[in-house]
C-alpha positions as CSV (number, residue, x, y, z in Angstrom):
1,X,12.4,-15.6,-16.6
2,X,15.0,-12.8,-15.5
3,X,12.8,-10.0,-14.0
4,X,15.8,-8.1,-15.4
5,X,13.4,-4.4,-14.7
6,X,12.5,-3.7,-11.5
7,X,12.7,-0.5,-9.9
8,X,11.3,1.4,-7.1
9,X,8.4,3.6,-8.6
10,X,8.7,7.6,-8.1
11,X,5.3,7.3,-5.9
12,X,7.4,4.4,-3.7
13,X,10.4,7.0,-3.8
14,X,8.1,9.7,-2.9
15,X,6.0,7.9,0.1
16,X,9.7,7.2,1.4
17,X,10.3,10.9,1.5
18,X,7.5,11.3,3.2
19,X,7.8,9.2,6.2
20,X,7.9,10.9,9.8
21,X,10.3,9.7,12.0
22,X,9.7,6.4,13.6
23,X,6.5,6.2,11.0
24,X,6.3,2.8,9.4
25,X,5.0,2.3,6.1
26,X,2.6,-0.7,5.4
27,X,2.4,-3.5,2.7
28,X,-0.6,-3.4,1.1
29,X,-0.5,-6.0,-1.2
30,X,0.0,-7.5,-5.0
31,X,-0.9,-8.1,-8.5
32,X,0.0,-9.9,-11.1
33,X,-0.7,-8.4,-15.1
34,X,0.8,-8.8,-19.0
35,X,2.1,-7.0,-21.2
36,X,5.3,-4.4,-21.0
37,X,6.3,-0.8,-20.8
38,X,9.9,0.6,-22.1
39,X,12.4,0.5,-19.0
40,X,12.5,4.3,-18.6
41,X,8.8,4.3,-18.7
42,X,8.5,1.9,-15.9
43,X,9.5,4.5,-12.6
44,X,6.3,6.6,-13.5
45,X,4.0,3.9,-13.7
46,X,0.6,4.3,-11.3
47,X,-0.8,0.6,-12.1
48,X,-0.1,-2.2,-14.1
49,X,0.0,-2.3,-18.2
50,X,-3.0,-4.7,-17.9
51,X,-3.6,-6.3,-14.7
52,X,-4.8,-9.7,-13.8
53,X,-5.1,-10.8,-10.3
54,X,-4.4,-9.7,-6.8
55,X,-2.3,-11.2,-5.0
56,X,-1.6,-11.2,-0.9
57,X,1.8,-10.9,0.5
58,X,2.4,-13.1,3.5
59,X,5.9,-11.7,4.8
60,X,8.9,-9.5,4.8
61,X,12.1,-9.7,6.1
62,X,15.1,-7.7,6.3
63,X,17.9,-8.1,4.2
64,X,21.0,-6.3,3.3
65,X,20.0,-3.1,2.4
66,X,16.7,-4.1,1.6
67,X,13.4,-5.9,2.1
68,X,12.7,-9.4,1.0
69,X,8.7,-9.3,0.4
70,X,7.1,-12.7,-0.3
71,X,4.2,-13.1,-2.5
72,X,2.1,-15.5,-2.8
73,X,0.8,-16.4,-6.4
74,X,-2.2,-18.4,-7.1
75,X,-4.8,-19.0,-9.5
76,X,-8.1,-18.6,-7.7
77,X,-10.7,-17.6,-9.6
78,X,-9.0,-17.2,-12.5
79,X,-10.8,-17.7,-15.7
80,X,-8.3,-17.7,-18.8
81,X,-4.3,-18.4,-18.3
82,X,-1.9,-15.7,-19.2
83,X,1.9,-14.8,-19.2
84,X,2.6,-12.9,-15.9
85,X,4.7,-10.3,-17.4
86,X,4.6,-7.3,-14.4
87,X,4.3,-7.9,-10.7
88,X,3.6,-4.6,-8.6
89,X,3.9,-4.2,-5.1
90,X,1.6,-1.7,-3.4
91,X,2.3,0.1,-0.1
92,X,0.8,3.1,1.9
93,X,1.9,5.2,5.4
94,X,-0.4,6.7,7.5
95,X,-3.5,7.3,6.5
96,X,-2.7,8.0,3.0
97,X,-3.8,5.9,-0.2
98,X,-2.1,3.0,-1.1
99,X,0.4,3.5,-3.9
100,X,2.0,1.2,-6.7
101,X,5.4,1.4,-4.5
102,X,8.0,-0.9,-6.7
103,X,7.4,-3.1,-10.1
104,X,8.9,-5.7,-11.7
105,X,8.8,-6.6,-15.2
106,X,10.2,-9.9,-17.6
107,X,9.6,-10.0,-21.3
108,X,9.0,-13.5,-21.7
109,X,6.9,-13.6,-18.4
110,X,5.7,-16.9,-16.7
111,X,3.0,-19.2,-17.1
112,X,0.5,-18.7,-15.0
113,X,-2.4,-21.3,-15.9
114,X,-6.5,-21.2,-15.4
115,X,-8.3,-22.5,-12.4
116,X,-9.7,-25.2,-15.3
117,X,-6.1,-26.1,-16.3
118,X,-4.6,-26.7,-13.4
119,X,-6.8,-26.2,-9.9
120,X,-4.8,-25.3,-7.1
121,X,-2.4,-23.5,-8.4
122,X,0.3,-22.1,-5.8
123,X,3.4,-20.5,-6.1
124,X,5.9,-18.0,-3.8
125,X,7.4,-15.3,-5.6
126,X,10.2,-13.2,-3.8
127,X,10.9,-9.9,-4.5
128,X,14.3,-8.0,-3.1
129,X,13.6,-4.3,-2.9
130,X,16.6,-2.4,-2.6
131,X,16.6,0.7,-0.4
132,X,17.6,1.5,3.7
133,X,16.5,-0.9,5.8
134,X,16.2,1.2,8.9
135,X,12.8,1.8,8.7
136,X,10.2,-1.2,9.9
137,X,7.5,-1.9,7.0
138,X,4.6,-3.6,9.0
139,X,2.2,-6.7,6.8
140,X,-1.3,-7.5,7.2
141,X,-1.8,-10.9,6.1
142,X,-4.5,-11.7,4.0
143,X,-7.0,-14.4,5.9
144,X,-7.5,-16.4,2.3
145,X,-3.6,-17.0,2.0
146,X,-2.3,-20.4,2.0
147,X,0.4,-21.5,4.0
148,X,2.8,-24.2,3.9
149,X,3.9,-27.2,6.3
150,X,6.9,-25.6,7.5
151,X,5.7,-22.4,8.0
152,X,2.5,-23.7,10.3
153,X,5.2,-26.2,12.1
154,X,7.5,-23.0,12.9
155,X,4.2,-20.9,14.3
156,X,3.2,-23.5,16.4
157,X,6.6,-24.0,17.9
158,X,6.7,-20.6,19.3
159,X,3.6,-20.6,20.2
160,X,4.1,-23.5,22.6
161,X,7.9,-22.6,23.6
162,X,6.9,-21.3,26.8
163,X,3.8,-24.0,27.7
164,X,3.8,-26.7,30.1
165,X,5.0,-30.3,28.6
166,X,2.8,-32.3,30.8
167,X,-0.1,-32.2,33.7
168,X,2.2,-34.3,36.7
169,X,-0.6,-32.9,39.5
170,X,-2.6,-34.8,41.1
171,X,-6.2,-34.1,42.6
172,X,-7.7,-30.7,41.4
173,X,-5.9,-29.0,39.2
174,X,-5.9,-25.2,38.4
175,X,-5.0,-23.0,35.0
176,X,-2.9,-20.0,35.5
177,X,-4.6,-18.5,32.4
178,X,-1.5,-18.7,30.1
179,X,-1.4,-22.3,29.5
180,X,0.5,-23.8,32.5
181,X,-1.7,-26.3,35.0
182,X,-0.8,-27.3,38.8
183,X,-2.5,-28.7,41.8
184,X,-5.0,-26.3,43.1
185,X,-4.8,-25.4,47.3
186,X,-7.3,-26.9,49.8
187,X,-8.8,-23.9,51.7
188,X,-6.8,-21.3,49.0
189,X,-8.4,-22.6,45.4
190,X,-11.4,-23.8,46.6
191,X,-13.4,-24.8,49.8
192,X,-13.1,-27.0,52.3
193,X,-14.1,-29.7,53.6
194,X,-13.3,-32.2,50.9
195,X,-14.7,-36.3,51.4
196,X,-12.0,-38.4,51.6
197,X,-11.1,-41.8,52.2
198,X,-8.7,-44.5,51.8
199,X,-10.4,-46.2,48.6
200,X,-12.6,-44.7,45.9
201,X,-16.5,-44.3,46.6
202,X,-19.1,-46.5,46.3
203,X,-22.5,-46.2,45.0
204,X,-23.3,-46.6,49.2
205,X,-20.8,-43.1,49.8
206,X,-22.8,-40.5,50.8
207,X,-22.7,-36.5,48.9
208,X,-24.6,-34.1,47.2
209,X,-24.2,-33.4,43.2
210,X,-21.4,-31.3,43.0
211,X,-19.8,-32.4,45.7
212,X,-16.0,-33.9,45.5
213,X,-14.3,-36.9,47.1
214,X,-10.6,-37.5,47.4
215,X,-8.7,-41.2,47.7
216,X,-6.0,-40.6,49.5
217,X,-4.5,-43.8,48.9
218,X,-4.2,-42.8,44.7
219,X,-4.6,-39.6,45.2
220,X,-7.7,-39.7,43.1
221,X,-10.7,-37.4,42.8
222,X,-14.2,-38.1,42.2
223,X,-17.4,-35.7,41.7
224,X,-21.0,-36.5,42.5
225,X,-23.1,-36.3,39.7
226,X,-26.3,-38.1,40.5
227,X,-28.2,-38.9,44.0
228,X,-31.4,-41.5,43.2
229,X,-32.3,-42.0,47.0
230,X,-29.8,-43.8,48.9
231,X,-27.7,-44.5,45.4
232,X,-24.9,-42.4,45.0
233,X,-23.2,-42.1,41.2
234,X,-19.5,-40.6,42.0
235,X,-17.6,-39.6,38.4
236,X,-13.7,-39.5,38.5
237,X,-12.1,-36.3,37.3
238,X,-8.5,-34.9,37.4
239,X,-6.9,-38.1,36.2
240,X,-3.0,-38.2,35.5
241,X,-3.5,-42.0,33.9
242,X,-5.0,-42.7,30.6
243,X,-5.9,-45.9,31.9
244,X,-8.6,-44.5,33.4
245,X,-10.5,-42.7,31.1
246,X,-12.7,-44.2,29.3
247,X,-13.0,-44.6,25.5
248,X,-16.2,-45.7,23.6
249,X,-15.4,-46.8,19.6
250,X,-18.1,-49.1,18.1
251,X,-15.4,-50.1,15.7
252,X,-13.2,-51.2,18.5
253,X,-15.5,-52.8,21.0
254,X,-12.4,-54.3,22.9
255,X,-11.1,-51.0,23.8
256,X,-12.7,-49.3,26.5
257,X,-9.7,-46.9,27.8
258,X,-7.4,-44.0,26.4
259,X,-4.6,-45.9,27.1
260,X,-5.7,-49.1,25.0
261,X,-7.1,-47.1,22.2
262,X,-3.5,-45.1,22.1
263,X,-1.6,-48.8,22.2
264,X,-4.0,-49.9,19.7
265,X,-2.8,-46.8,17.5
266,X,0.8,-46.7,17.9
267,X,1.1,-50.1,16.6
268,X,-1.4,-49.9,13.8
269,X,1.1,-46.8,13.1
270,X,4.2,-48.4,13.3
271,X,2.8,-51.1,11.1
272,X,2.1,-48.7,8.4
273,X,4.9,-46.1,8.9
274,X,8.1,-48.6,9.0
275,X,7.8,-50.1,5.6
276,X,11.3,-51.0,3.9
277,X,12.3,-49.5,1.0
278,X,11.4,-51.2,-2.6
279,X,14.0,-51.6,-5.6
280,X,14.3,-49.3,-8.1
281,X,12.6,-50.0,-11.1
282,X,13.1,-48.3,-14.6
283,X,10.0,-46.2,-15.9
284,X,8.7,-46.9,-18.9
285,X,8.4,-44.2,-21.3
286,X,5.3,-43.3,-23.9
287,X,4.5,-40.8,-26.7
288,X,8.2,-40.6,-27.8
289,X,10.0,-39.0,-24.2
290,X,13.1,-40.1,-24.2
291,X,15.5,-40.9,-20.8
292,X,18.5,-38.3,-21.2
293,X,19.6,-40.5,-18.1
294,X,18.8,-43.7,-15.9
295,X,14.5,-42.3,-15.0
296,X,13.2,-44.4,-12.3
297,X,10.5,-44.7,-9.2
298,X,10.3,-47.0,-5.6
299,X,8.3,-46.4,-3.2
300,X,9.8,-46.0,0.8
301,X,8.0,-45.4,4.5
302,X,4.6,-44.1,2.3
303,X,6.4,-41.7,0.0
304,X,6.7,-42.4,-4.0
305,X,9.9,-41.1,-4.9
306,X,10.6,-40.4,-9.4
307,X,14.5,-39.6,-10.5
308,X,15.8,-38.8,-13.6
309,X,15.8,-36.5,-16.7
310,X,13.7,-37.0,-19.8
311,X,12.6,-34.5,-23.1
312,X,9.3,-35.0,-23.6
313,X,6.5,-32.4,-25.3
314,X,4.6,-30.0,-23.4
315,X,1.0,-31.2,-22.5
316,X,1.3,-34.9,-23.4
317,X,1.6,-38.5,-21.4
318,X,5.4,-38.7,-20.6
319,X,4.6,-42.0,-18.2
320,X,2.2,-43.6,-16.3
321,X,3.0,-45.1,-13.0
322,X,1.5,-48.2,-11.9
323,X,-1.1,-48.9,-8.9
324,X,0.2,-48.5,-5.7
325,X,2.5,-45.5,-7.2
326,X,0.1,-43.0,-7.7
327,X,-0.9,-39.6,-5.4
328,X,-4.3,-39.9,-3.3
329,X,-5.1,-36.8,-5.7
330,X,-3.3,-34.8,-8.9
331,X,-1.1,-33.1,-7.8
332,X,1.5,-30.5,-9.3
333,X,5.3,-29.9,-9.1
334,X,7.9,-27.2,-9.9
335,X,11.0,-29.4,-11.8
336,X,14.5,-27.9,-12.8
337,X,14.2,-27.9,-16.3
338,X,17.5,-27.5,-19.2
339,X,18.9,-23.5,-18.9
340,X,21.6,-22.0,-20.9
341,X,23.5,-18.5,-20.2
342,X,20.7,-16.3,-20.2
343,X,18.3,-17.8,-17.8
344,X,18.3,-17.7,-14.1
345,X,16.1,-19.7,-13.0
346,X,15.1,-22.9,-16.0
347,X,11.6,-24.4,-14.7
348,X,9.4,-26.9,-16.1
349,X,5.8,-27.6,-14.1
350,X,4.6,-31.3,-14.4
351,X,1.0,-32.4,-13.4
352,X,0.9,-36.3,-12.1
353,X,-2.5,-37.5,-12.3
354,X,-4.2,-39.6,-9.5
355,X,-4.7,-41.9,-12.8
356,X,-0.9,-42.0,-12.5
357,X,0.0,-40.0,-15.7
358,X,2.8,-37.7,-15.5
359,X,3.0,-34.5,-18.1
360,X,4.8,-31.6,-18.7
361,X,2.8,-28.5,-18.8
362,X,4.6,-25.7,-18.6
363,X,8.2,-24.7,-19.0
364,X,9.8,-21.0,-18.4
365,X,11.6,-21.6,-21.8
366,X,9.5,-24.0,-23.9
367,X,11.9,-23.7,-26.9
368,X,14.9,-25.0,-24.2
369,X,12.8,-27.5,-22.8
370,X,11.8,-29.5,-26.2
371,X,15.8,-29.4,-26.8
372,X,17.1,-30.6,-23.7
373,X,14.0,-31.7,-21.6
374,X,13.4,-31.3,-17.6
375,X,14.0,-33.4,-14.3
376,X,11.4,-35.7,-13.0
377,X,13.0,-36.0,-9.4
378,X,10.4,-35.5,-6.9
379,X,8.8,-37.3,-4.3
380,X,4.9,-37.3,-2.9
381,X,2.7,-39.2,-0.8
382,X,0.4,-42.2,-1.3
383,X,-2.1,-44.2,0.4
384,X,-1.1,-46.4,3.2
C-alpha cells in the first residue's frame, strides 16, 4: 500500500491561483472510492473513479512545504467491503464550490471492511500535500468524527491552563465569569447586614428564607431555607471541607459525607489499580498458526498484554485466550505484518473476540502475510 500517485489536481492548482491576498482556502472534506485511472489521467480528475464513502477530515498542520491533512476513515454505514483504491481531498475559497483539490491513488488499495464484518471500524489516514505553506487553510470539523484519548486529553489541557486549581475562600464566594472563584466583599458583592455569631445556628436562631448567617469562629456560612413558626431550618453553603457535605448512597449506608465516600473510593481504587504483574505464559496455538518466535500473554495493573509473531490464515481461529484474558468487548487492532522491498507500510488487522478468539482479517499484502505471518504484540483492557 504505496499511494505511489498523488498529485495536486489542476482544479486544486487553479483554486490556488485564484486566492486573494490574505484569503484562506477551506477543507471541505473526503472520500474514499475503487478502482484506478492512468497517472497522467489523474491531474484532470473532477471526482473519484467510483466512490464509496465520505469521509471527515479532523486537522491540518503545517509542514515543510506543505500541509499534513488527517483523515479520518471509518466504516459507518457501510454496506459491502471494498479495496480503497483513490482518496480525494476536496477544498473551496470563498464563496466558490468546493472542488476535488488533490488525489491519491494505490493499485493494490486497502481493505476497508463492512459495518457487518467488522463494526467500528476506525482508522487515520495522513495525507502530505506538497505546495507553499504561506497560506493558512482553515477546517471545519465534522460533529460525527471520532476522536481519540490523546487528542480529548490535549483539548482539555488547554482548556483548563489558565483556570483556578482550587476554591481556598471561605464564606461567599463569587465567579469572575471566566472560571476563577474568590471570596465575595461584604457591602461590595452583596448586602449587608450579614447574622453572625461565634458557633453555627440552631433550629432556635432567628431569620427569614433567604437570609444568610456567618460563624465567625469556622468561618462558615449558612442560608435559611425554611421558617415553621418559631423553628428555624439553616442549610450550610460555601463549604471548603468535604467533610461536610453530605452524601446519600443506599449501597453505602455507612457513608454519609463527600469525604468518606471519596476515602471509600480511593481505596477500592488502589485495590483494583495496583495489581502485580503475572508470569508469562506460552499461547497455545490452533488451526495450524505456527510461532515464528516465543508468542505469549500476562496480564499487569488491568491491561492484557499478547507478544510475539505467528503465520496464521486470514479469517480463521489463531488462539483463544483464557477467562480473565479477554476484552470487556471485540475489539480490533492494526499489527505490523511481514514486508519486503516494495512495501512501505506491511499491516495485518486482527479481530480478538470478547469470546477470547484472536484472527487475522485483513493484511495490506495477503500473499506476504501467508508467507511470513504478522505480529501479535498489543495490549488492551479487561474487567477489574
Amino acid at each position: 500500500m504505496a499511494w505511489d500517485n498523488a498529485v495536486i489536481t489542476n482544479a486544486g492548482v487553479a483554486l490556488l491561483k485564484q486566492l486573494f491576498p490574505g484569503q484562506a482556502p477551506h477543507w471541505d472534506g473526503a472520500a474514499g472510492g475503487t478502482g484506478t485511472v492512468s497517472p497522467a489521467s489523474l491531474m484532470a480528475q473532477t471526482s473519484l473513479k467510483d466512490q464509496k464513502q465520505l469521509f471527515p477530515i479532523v486537522g491540518s498542520t503545517d509542514v515543510t512545504n506543505g500541509k499534513k491533512v488527517n483523515i479520518q476513515i471509518t466504516n459507518k454505514g457501510l454496506a459491502s467491503g471494498y479495496p480503497m483504491q483513490q482518496v480525494g481531498i476536496w477544498a473551496h475559497a470563498g464563496s466558490e464550490p468546493s472542488v476535488l483539490f488533490a488525489i491519491l491513488q494505490d493499485n493494490t488499495g486497502f481493505p476497508i471492511p463492512s459495518t457487518t464484518d467488522l463494526p467500528d471500524f476506525a482508522m487515520n489516514f495522513y495525507a502530505i500535500i506538497d505546495f507553499s505553506n504561506v497560506a493558512e487553510f482553515s477546517v471545519t470539523v465534522d460533529p460525527s468524527a471520532l476522536v481519540t484519548l490523546g487528542t480529548m486529553n490535549a483539548a482539555i489541557t488547554a482548556a483548563v491552563a489558565t483556570k483556578q486549581d482550587c476554591i481556598t475562600a471561605l464564606g461567599l464566594l463569587k465567579n469572575d465569569g471566566i472560571g476563577n472563584v474568590s471570596a465575595a466583599q461584604a457591602g461590595v458583592d452583596y448586602g449587608y447586614p450579614l447574622k453572625s455569631g461565634a458557633g453555627d445556628p440552631t433550629s432556635s436562631t432567628v431569620g427569614k428564607v433567604g437570609e444568610h448567617y456567618l460563624n465567625t469562629t469556622t468561618g462558615k456560612e449558612f442560608v435559611c431555607i425554611k421558617v415553621a413558626g418559631n423553628v428555624y431550618t439553616w442549610k450550610l453553603v460555601g463549604t471548603d471541607d468535604a467533610s461536610d457535605i453530605a452524601y446519600l448512597n443506599s449501597a453505602m449506608p455507612s457513608v454519609t459525607n463527600v469525604k468518606a465516600a471519596l476515602d471509600a473510593h480511593e481505596v477500592d481504587l488502589a485495590n483494583k489499580v495496583n495489581r502485580e504483574p503475572v508470569a508469562w505464559t506460552d499461547i497455545p496455538l490452533i488451526n495450524g498458526a505456527t510461532a515464528s518466535n516465543p508468542s505469549r500473554y500476562r496480564k499487569a495493573y488491568g491491561l492484557v498484554h499478547l507478544q510475539g509473531w505467528i503465520v496464521a490464515s486470514l479469517s480463521v481461529d489463531a488462539f483463544i485466550l483464557p477467562i480473565g484474558y479477554r476484552p470487556n468487548q471485540t475489539i480490533t487492532a492494526l499489527l505490523d505484518a511481514a514486508s519486503n522491498s516494495t512495501q512501505n507500510v506491511p499491516l495485518a488487522l486482527a479481530r480478538i473476540g470478547a469470546d477470547g478468539t484472536f484472527r487475522f482479517i485483513a493484511a495490506s499484502d495477503p500473499t506476504l502475510f501467508a508467507e511470513r505471518g504478522a505480529s501479535i504484540t498489543c495490549s488492551f483492557s479487561v474487567a477489574p
